[in-house]
DRENBARO-209703 format. One record per residue (C-alpha): x, y, z. Coordinates in steps of 0.2 Angstrom, whole numbers, padded with zeros to 4 digits, always signed. Layout:
% residues N
XYZ...
This chain:
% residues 264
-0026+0244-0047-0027+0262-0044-0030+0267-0025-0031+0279-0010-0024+0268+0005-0006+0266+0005-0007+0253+0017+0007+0239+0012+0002+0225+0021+0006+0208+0012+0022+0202+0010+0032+0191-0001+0049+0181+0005+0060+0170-0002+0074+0167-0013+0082+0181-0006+0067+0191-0013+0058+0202+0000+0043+0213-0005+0030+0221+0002+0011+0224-0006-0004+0233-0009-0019+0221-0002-0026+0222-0021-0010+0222-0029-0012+0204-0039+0004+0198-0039-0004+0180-0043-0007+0186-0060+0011+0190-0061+0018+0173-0068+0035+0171-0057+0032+0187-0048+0044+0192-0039+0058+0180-0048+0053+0185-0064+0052+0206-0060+0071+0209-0071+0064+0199-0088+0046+0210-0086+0056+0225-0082+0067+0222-0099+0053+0218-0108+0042+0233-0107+0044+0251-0113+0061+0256-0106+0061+0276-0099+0078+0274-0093+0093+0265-0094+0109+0269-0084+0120+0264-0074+0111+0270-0056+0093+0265-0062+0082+0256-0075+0063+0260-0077+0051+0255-0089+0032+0255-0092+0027+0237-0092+0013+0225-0092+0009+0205-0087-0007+0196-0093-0018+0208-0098-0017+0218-0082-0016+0237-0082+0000+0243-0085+0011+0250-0072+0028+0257-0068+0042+0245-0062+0057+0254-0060+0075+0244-0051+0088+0252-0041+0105+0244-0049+0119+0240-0036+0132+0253-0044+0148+0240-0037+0158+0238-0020+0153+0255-0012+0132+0253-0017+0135+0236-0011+0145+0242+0005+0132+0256+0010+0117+0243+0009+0124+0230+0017+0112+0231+0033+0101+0241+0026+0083+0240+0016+0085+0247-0003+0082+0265-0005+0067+0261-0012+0059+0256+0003+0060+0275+0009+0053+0280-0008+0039+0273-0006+0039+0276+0013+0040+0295+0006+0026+0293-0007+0014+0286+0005+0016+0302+0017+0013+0313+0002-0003+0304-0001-0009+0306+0016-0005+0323+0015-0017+0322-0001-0003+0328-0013-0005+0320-0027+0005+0306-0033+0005+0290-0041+0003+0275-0028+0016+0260-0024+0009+0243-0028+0022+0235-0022+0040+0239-0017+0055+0227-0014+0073+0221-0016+0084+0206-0021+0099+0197-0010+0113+0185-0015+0118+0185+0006+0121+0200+0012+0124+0210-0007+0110+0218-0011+0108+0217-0031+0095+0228-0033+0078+0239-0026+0061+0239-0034+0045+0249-0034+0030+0247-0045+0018+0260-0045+0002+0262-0054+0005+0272-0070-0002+0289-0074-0006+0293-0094-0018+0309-0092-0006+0319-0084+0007+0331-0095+0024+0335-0085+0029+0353-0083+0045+0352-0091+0035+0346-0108+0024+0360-0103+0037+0374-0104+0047+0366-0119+0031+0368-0130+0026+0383-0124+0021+0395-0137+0021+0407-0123+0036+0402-0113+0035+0418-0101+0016+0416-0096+0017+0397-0095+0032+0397-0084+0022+0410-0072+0007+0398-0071+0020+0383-0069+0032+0391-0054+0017+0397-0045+0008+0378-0047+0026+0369-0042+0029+0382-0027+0014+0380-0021+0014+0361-0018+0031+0361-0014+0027+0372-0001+0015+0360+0007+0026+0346+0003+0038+0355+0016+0024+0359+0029+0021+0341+0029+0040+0338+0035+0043+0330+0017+0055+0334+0005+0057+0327-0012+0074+0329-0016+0074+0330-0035+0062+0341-0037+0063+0346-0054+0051+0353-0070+0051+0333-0079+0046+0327-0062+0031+0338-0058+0014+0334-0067-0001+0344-0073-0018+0334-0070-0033+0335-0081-0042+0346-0068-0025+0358-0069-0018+0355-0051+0000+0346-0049+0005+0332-0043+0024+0323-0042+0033+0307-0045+0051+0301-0045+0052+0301-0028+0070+0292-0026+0077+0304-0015+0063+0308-0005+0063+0310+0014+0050+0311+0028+0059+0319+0041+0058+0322+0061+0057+0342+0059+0060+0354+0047+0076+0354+0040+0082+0371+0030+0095+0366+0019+0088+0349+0013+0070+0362+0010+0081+0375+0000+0090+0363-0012+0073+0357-0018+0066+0375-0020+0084+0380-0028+0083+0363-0038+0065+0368-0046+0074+0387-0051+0088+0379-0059+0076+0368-0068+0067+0381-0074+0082+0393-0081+0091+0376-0089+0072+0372-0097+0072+0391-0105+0089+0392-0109+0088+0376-0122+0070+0377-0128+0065+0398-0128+0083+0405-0125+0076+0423-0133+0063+0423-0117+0075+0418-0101+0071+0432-0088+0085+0437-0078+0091+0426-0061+0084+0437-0050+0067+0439-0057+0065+0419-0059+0071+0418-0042+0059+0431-0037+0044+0422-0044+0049+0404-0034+0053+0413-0019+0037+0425-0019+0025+0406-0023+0033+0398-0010+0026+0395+0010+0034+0382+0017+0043+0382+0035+0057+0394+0030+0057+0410+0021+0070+0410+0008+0076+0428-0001+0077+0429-0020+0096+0432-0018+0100+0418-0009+0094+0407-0026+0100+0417-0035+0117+0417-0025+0117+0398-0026+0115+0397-0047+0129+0408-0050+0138+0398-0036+0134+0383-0046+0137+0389-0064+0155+0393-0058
């Protein structure tokens, strides 16, 4: 099920369910599909389980795996905000199929959906093909037995495609060390694309939050697993301001103006 295009063209409706699918995506095979999406969901390996989201490596009929993760409806205000309009998930995926185009690398949607009772959106969907080669960069950094040279090789990697992430008018919006990837070939890719946005034009602050989100990763990362090899604020933010290209140039004190800002 792995692919280039991102074109979702089929669709699925009914029951309140409404999905939209990759052309090779074989929901057939998927017995009760999407009806039966919370029971696979519960039934594979569970990444994450809280309040806001549950995701989980999963698998149906000796297809390959994949990812399934569902957006939960959180109570009255989730179920306020989406009342007449699609499930975040939708833009997600909207965001991971720009990044392809862009040839940033990352993990394609199979399919992507939601679930009505009426008007109440009970929860989103997305299913993307899983990725078992690549190894995350917070993993990376934590079993680092040279925490200071891996973290240069890792800020300049994660600058670099953030800053084409931005040049393409794309932001992530959690752009953070456990949700950037290392492929086999040693170029990066990302996933987790929940608050990602394809936007009009640029747009300054929403670009400095993700650059300022990677920094603070980084220090929180050092802090916990190497905190005899944490560099001082300014020279980490130094290092992701002197990687980074995107549409707005962004000083080493203004990070570092935002962590202390933060850590108060």
């Amino acid at each position: 099920m792995s692919r280039n295009s991102q074109e979702l063209s089929q669709t699925v409706a009914r029951n309140g369910w409404f999905f939209r699918l990759a052309p090779d995506f074989p929901a057939d095979q998927i017995p009760g599909f999407p009806e039966n999406l919370d029971f696979i969901l519960a039934s594979g390996t569970i990444l994450k389980d809280s309040r806001t989201t549950t995701a989980a490596l999963c698998s149906a009929d000796g297809l390959p795996p994949f990812f399934l993760k569902r957006t939960n409806n959180k109570g009255a205000g989730f179920t306020f905000r989406y009342l007449f309009r699609r499930a975040r998930a939708f833009r997600a995926a909207e965001t991971i199929c720009a990044l392809r185009e862009a040839e940033i690398d990352t993990p394609a949607v199979l399919a992507v959906g939601e679930h009505r009772r009426g008007l109440r959106l009970c929860g989103g969907y997305i299913i993307n093909e899983m990725r078992s080669e690549v190894r995350d960069m917070h993993a990376l950094l934590v079993k680092s037995s040279e925490p200071l040279r891996t973290l240069d090789i890792i800020m300049e990697k994660a600058a670099e495609q953030l800053s084409r992430i931005h040049n393409h008018n794309i932001v992530h919006g959690d752009y953070k060390l456990s949700n950037i990837y290392l492929k086999p070939d040693g170029h990066p890719g990302t996933w987790d694309l929940d608050g990602g946005l394809v936007l009009r034009k640029p747009d300054r602050k929403k670009m400095f939050e993700d650059l300022f989100r990677l920094t603070e990763s980084c220090r929180r990362v050092l802090r916990l697993a190497h905190p005899d090899c944490v560099p001082s604020d300014l020279d980490l933010c130094r290092k992701a301001a002197e990687s980074y290209s995107g549409p707005f140039p962004f000083s080493p004190e203004a990070i570092r103006d935002e962590l202390e800002r933060k850590a108060r």
